[in-house]
Structure formats: C-alpha cells, structure tokens
C-alpha positions in Angstrom: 70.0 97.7 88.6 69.4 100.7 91.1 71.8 101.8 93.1 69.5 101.7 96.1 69.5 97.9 95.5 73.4 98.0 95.3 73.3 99.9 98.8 71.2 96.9 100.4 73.2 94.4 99.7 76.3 96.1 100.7 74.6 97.2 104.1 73.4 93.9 104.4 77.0 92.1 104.2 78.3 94.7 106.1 75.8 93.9 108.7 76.5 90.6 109.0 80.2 90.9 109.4 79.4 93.1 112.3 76.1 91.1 114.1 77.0 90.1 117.8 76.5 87.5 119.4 72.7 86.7 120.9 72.4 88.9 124.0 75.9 90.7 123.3 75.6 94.4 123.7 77.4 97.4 122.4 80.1 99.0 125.0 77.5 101.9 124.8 79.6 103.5 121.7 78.0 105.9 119.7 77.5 105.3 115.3 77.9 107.9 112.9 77.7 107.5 109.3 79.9 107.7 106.7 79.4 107.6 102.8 81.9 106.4 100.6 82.2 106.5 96.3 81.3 103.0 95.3 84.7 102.8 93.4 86.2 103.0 96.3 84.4 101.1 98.5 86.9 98.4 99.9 89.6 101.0 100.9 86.6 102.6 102.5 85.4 99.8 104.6 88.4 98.5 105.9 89.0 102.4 106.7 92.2 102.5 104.6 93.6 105.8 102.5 91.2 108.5 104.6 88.0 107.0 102.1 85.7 108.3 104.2 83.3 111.1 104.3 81.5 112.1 107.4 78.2 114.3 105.8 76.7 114.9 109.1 78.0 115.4 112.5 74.7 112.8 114.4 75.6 110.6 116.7 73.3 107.9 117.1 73.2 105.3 119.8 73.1 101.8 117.7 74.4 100.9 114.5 70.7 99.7 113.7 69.4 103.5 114.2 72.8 104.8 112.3 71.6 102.9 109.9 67.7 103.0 109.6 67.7 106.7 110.2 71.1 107.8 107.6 69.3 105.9 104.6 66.1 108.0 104.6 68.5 110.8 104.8 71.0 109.4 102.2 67.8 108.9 99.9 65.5 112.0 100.5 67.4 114.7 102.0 68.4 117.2 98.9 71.9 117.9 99.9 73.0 115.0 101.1 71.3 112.6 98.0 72.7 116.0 95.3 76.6 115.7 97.2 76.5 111.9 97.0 74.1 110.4 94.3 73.6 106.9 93.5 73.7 106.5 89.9 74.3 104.1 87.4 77.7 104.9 87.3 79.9 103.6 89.7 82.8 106.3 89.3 80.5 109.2 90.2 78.1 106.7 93.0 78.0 106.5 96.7 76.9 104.3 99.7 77.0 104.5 103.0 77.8 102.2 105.7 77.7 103.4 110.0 81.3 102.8 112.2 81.2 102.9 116.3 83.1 105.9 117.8 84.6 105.0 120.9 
C-alpha cells in the first residue's frame, strides 16, 4: 500500500467531518496547510501537543483549494516531498490535512 493511497483516505474522512451543510458557506476564512508524521496523526488533527507543521506560509481561500493545490505540492515539489516523505514506514511518513485561520 502507497502512502499516497493512505493520504486519500485520510483527506477524505477528514473531509467529511468538515463538509457543510448544502448552500452553507465559509465565514470568508482563509486555509493553510499543515503536514503532520503519520504516527502522530490523531494528536495532530485534533491539534493537540503543537503536532503541527506549517511548510509554507499560502493562504488559500477554501479548504477545497488548500487542499487540491497543497497535494500536487506535497507530492511533486522537491523540498517539500524530501522534508516530509511518504514511505512505507509510518514512523518516518507524513500527510497533510488544511485548517481555517480565522
């Protein structure tokens, strides 16, 4: 099993705990993603023990675009995919996830 496919699911149960309602909107936050080691990945969603790391400084304007745009960094940007690899081991792994700053 990739990591990549690992990453999916996460994202996509993460998603779901955050979808709105039909015709809800966002209170016009801004996303930024974080990455977090997959060992450590509870503390990290529930923001708990300073879990996690901020690589880049973007702001984006929806989670969906936090999202979208982060992966293809997180996969094919060199520095970001060399700092935080996704591997077969889980100790030494990473995902990311996007959080609204208010």
């Amino acid at each position: 099993m990739r990591w990549t496919r690992a990453t999916s699911v996460i994202l996509a149960l993460s998603a779901a705990i955050h979808v709105s309602p039909a015709g809800a909107t966002d209170d016009n936050g801004r996303w930024r993603a974080y990455v977090c080691r997959v060992t450590d990945w509870i503390d990290c969603e529930q923001n708990r023990n300073s879990r996690r790391i901020y690589p880049v400084e973007t702001l984006y304007p929806d989670e969906h675009t936090c999202l979208q745009r982060f992966e293809a960094l997180f996969e094919n940007d060199p520095v970001i995919s060399g700092k935080y690899p996704q591997t077969n081991d889980a100790d030494n792994s990473y995902v990311f996830d996007c959080e609204m700053v208010k």
